[in-house]
ROGUBA-692710 format. One record per residue: x, y, z of N, C-alpha, C in turn; residue in three letters. Coordinates in Angstrom, 3 decimals, decimal comma. Last residue first. Layout:
! ROGUBA-692710
((X Y Z) (X Y Z) (X Y Z) "ala") ...
! end
This chain:
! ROGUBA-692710
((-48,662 40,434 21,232) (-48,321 39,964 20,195) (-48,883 40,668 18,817) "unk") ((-49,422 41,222 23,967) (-48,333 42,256 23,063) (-48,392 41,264 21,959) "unk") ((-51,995 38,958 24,606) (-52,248 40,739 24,501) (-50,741 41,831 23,861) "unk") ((-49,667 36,999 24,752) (-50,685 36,933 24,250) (-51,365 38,681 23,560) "unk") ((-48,681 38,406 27,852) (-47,575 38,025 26,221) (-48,884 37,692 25,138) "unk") ((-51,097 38,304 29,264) (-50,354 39,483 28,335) (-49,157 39,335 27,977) "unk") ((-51,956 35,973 29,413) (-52,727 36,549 28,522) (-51,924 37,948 28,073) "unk") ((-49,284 34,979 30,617) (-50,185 34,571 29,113) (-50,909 35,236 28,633) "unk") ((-49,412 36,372 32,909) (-48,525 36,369 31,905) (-49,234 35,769 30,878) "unk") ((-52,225 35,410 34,118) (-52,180 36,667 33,973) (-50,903 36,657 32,903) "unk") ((-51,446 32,672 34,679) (-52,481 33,231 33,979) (-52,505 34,323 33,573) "unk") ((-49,127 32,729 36,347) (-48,679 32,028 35,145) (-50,358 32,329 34,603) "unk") ((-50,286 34,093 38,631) (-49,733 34,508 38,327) (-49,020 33,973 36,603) "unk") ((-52,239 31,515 39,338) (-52,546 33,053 38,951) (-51,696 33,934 37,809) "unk") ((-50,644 30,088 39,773) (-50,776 29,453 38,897) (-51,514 30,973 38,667) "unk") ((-48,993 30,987 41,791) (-47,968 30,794 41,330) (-49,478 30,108 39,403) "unk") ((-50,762 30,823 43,786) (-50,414 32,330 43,721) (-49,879 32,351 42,063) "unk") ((-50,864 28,557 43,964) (-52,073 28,857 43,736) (-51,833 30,541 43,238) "unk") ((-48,380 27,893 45,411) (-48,917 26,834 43,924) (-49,703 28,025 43,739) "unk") ((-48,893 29,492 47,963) (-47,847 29,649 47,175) (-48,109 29,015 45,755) "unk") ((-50,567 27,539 48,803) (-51,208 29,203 48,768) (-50,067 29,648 47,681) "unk") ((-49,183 25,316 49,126) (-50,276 25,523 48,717) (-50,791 26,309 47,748) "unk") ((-47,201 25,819 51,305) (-46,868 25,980 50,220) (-47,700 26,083 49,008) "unk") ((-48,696 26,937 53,615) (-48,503 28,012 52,732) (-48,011 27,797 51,042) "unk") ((-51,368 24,470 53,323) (-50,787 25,151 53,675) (-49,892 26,412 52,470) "unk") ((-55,355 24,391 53,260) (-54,057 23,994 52,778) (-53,061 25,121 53,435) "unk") ((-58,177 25,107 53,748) (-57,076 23,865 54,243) (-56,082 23,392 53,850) "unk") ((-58,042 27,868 52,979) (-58,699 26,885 52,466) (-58,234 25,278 52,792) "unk") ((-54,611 28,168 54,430) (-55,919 28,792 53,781) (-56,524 27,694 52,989) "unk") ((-53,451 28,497 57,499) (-54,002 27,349 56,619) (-54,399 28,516 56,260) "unk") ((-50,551 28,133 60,291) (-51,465 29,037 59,194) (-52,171 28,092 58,114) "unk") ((-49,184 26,970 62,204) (-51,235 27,180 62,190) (-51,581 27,982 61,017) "unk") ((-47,056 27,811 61,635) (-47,329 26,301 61,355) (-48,383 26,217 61,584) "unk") ((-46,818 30,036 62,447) (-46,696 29,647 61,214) (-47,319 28,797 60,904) "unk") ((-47,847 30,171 65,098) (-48,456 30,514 64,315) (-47,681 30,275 62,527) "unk") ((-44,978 28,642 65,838) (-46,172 28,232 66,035) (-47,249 28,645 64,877) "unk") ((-43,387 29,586 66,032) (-42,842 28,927 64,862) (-44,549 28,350 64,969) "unk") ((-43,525 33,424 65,829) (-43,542 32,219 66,652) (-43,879 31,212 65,720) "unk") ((-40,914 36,108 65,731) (-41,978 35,177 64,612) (-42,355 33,810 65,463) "unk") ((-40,009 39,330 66,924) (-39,837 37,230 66,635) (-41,474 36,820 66,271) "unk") ((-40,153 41,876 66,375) (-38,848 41,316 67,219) (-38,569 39,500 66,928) "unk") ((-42,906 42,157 66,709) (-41,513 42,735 65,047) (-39,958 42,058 65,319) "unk") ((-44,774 39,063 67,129) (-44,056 40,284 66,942) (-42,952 40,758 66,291) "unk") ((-46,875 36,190 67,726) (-45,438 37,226 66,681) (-45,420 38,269 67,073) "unk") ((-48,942 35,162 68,514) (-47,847 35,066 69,742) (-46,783 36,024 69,071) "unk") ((-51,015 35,907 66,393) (-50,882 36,655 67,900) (-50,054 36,441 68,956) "unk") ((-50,684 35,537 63,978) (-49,984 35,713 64,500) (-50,050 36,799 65,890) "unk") ((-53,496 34,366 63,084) (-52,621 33,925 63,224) (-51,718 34,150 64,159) "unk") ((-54,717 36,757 62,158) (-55,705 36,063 62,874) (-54,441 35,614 64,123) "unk") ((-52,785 37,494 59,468) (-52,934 38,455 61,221) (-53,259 37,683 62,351) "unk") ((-53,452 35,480 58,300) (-51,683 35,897 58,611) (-52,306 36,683 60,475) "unk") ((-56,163 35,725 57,314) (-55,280 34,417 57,967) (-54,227 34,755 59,083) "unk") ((-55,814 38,092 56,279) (-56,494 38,151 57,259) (-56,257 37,164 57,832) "unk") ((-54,119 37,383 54,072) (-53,719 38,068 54,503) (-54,531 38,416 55,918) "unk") ((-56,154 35,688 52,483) (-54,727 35,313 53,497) (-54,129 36,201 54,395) "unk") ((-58,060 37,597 51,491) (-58,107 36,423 52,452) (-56,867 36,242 53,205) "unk") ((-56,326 38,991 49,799) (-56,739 39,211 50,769) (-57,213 38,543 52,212) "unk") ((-55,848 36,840 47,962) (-54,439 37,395 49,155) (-54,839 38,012 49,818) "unk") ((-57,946 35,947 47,077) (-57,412 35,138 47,857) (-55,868 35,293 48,675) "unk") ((-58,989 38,598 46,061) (-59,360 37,796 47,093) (-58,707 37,105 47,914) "unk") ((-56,818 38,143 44,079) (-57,128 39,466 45,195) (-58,120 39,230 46,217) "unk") ((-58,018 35,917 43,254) (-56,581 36,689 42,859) (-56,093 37,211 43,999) "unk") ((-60,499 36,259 41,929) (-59,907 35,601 42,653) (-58,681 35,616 43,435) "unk") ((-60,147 38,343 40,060) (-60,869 38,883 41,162) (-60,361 37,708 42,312) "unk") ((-58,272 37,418 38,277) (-58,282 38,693 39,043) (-58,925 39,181 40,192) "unk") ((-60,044 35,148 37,383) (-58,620 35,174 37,856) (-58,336 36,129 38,326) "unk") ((-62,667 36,662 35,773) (-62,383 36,209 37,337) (-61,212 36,008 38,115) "unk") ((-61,182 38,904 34,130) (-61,623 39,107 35,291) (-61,967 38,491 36,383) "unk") ((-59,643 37,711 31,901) (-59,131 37,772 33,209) (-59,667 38,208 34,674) "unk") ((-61,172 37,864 29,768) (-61,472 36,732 30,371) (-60,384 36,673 31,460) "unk") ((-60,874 40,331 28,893) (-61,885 40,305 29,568) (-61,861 39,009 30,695) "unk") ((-58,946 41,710 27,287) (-58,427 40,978 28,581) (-59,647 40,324 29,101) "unk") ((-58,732 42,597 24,102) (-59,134 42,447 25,039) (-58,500 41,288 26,299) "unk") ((-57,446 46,393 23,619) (-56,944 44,720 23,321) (-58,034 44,099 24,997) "unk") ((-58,486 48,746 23,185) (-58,292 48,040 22,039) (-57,966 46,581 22,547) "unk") ((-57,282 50,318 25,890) (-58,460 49,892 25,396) (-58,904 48,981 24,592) "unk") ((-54,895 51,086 27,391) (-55,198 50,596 26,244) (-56,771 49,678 26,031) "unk") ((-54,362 52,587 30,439) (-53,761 52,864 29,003) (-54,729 52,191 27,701) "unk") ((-55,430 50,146 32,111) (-55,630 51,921 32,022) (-55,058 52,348 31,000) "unk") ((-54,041 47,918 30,831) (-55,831 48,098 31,256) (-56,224 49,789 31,273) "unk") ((-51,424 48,661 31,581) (-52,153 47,802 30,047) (-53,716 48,504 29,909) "unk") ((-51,206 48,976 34,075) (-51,223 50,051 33,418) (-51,719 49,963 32,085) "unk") ((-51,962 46,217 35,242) (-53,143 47,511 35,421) (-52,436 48,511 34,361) "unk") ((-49,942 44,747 33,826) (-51,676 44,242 33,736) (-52,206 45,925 34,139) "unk") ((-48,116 45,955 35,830) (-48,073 46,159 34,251) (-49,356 46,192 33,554) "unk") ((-48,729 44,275 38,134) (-48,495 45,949 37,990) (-48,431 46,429 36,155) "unk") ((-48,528 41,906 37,967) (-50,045 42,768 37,933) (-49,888 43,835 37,867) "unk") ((-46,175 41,268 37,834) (-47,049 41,175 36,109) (-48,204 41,816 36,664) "unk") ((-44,931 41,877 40,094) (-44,152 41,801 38,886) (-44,773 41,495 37,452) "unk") ((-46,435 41,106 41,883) (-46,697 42,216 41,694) (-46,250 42,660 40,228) "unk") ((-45,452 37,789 41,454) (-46,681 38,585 40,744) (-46,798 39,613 41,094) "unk") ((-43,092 37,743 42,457) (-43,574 37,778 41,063) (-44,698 38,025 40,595) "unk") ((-43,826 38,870 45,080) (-43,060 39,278 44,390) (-43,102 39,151 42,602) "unk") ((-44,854 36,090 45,596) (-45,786 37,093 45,908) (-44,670 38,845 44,702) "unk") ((-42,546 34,315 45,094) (-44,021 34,683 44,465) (-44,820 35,791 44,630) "unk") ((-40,758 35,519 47,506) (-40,751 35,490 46,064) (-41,486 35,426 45,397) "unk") ((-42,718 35,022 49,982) (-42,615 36,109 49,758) (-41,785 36,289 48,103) "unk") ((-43,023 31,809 49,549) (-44,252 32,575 49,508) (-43,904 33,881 48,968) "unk") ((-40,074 31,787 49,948) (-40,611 31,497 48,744) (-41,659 32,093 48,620) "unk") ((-40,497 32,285 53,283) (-39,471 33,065 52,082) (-39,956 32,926 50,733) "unk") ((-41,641 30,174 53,907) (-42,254 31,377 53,881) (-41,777 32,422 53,149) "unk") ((-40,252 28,270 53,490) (-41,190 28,375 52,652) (-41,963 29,552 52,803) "unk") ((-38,055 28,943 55,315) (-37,962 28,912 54,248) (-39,271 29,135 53,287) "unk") ((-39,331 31,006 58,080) (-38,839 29,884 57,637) (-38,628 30,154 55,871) "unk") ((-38,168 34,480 58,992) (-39,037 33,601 57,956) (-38,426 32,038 57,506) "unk") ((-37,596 37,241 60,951) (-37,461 35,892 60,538) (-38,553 34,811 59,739) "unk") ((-39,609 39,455 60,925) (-38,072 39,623 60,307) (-37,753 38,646 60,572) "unk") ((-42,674 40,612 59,113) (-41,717 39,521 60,042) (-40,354 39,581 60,124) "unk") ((-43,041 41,890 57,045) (-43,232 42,380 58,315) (-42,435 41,508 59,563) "unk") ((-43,490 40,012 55,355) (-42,560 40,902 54,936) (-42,313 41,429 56,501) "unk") ((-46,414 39,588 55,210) (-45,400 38,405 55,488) (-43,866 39,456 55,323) "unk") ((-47,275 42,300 54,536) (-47,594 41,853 56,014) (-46,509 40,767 56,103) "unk") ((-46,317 43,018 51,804) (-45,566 43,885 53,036) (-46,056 43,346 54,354) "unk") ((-47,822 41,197 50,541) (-46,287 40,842 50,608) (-45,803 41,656 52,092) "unk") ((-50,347 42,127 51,119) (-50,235 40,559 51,670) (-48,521 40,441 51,678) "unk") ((-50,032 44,621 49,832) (-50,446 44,472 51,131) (-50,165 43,011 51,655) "unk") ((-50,136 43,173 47,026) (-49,030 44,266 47,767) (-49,314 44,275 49,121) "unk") ((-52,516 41,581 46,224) (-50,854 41,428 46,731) (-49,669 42,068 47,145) "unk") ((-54,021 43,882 46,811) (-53,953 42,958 47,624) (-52,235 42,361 47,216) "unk") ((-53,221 45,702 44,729) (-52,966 46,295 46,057) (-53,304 45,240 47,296) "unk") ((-53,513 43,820 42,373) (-52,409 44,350 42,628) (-52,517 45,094 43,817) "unk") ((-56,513 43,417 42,589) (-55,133 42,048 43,110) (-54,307 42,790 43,296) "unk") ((-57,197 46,377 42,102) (-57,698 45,147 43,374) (-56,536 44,017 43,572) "unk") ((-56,282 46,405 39,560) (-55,924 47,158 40,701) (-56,270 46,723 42,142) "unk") ((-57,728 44,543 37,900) (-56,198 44,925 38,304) (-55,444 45,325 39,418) "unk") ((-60,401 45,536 38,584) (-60,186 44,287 38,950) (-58,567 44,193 39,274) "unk") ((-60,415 48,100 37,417) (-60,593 47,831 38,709) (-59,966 46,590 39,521) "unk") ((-59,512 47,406 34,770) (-58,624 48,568 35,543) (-58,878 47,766 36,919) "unk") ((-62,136 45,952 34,104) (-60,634 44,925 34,343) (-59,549 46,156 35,136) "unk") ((-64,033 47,721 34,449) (-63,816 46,930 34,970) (-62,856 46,278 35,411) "unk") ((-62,817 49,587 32,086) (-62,385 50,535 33,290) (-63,090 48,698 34,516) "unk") ((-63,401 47,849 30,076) (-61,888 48,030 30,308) (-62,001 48,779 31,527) "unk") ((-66,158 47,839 29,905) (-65,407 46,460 30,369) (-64,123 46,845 30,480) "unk") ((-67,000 50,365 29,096) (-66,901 49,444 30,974) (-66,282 48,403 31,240) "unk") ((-65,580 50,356 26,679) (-65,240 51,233 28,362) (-65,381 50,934 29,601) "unk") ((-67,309 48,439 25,476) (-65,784 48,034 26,000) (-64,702 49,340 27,022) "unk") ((-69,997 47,126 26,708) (-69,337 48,278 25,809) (-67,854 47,879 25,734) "unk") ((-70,763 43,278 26,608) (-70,122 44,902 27,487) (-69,738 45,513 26,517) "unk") ((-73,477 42,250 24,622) (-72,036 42,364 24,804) (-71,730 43,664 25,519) "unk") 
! end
């Protein structure tokens, strides 16, 4: 069994990994100054979950005693997979600029062959993982 220093300064890490990927992935779709709709939504999710990973890391750095462990893959996935996207986004938008969004590269964006609304479900089921375990973890 992990000590539980490493396993808590692990999950810190892991925290902190999604949480600066989804931060970085919001401020790139963010970057655009026109956004179809679903891209808008994307950027609300993405929003809700900074909105529990940011907490998740201070939990993790602060408190030792309660375990999270079984969040580390969801976490790592997590942050991966906005990282990932977030390399999508760029690949993508080589007709965009700060000035206009081409409806094109939107509509070429895929991750894992799915589209944004997809990526959005997937953000959205992360994000409903991570709350559970910490309403779960304050009880």
């Amino acid at each position: 069994m992990a000590e539980p220093i490493s396993l808590a300064s692990g999950l810190l890490a892991l925290s902190t990994f999604a949480f600066q990927c989804s931060v970085s992935l919001y401020e790139t779709v963010n970057s655009f100054r026109s956004h179809p709709k679903r891209v808008r939504e994307l950027l609300e999710e993405l929003e809700a979950l900074n909105g529990v990973l940011g907490p998740l890391a201070d939990i993790a750095n602060t408190t030792s005693d309660i375990d999270l462990s079984a969040l580390a893959l969801p976490l790592l996935r997590c942050g991966s997979a906005c990282k990932e996207f977030q390399q999508e986004i760029i690949k993508c938008s080589a007709r965009s600029d700060d000035n206009r969004t081409s409806f094109r590269d939107w509509a070429r964006l895929k991750y894992l062959g799915h589209d944004i609304n997809e990526f959005r479900l997937l953000l959205a089921g992360y994000k409903a993982t991570i709350s559970i375990a910490l309403t779960y973890a304050n009880l």
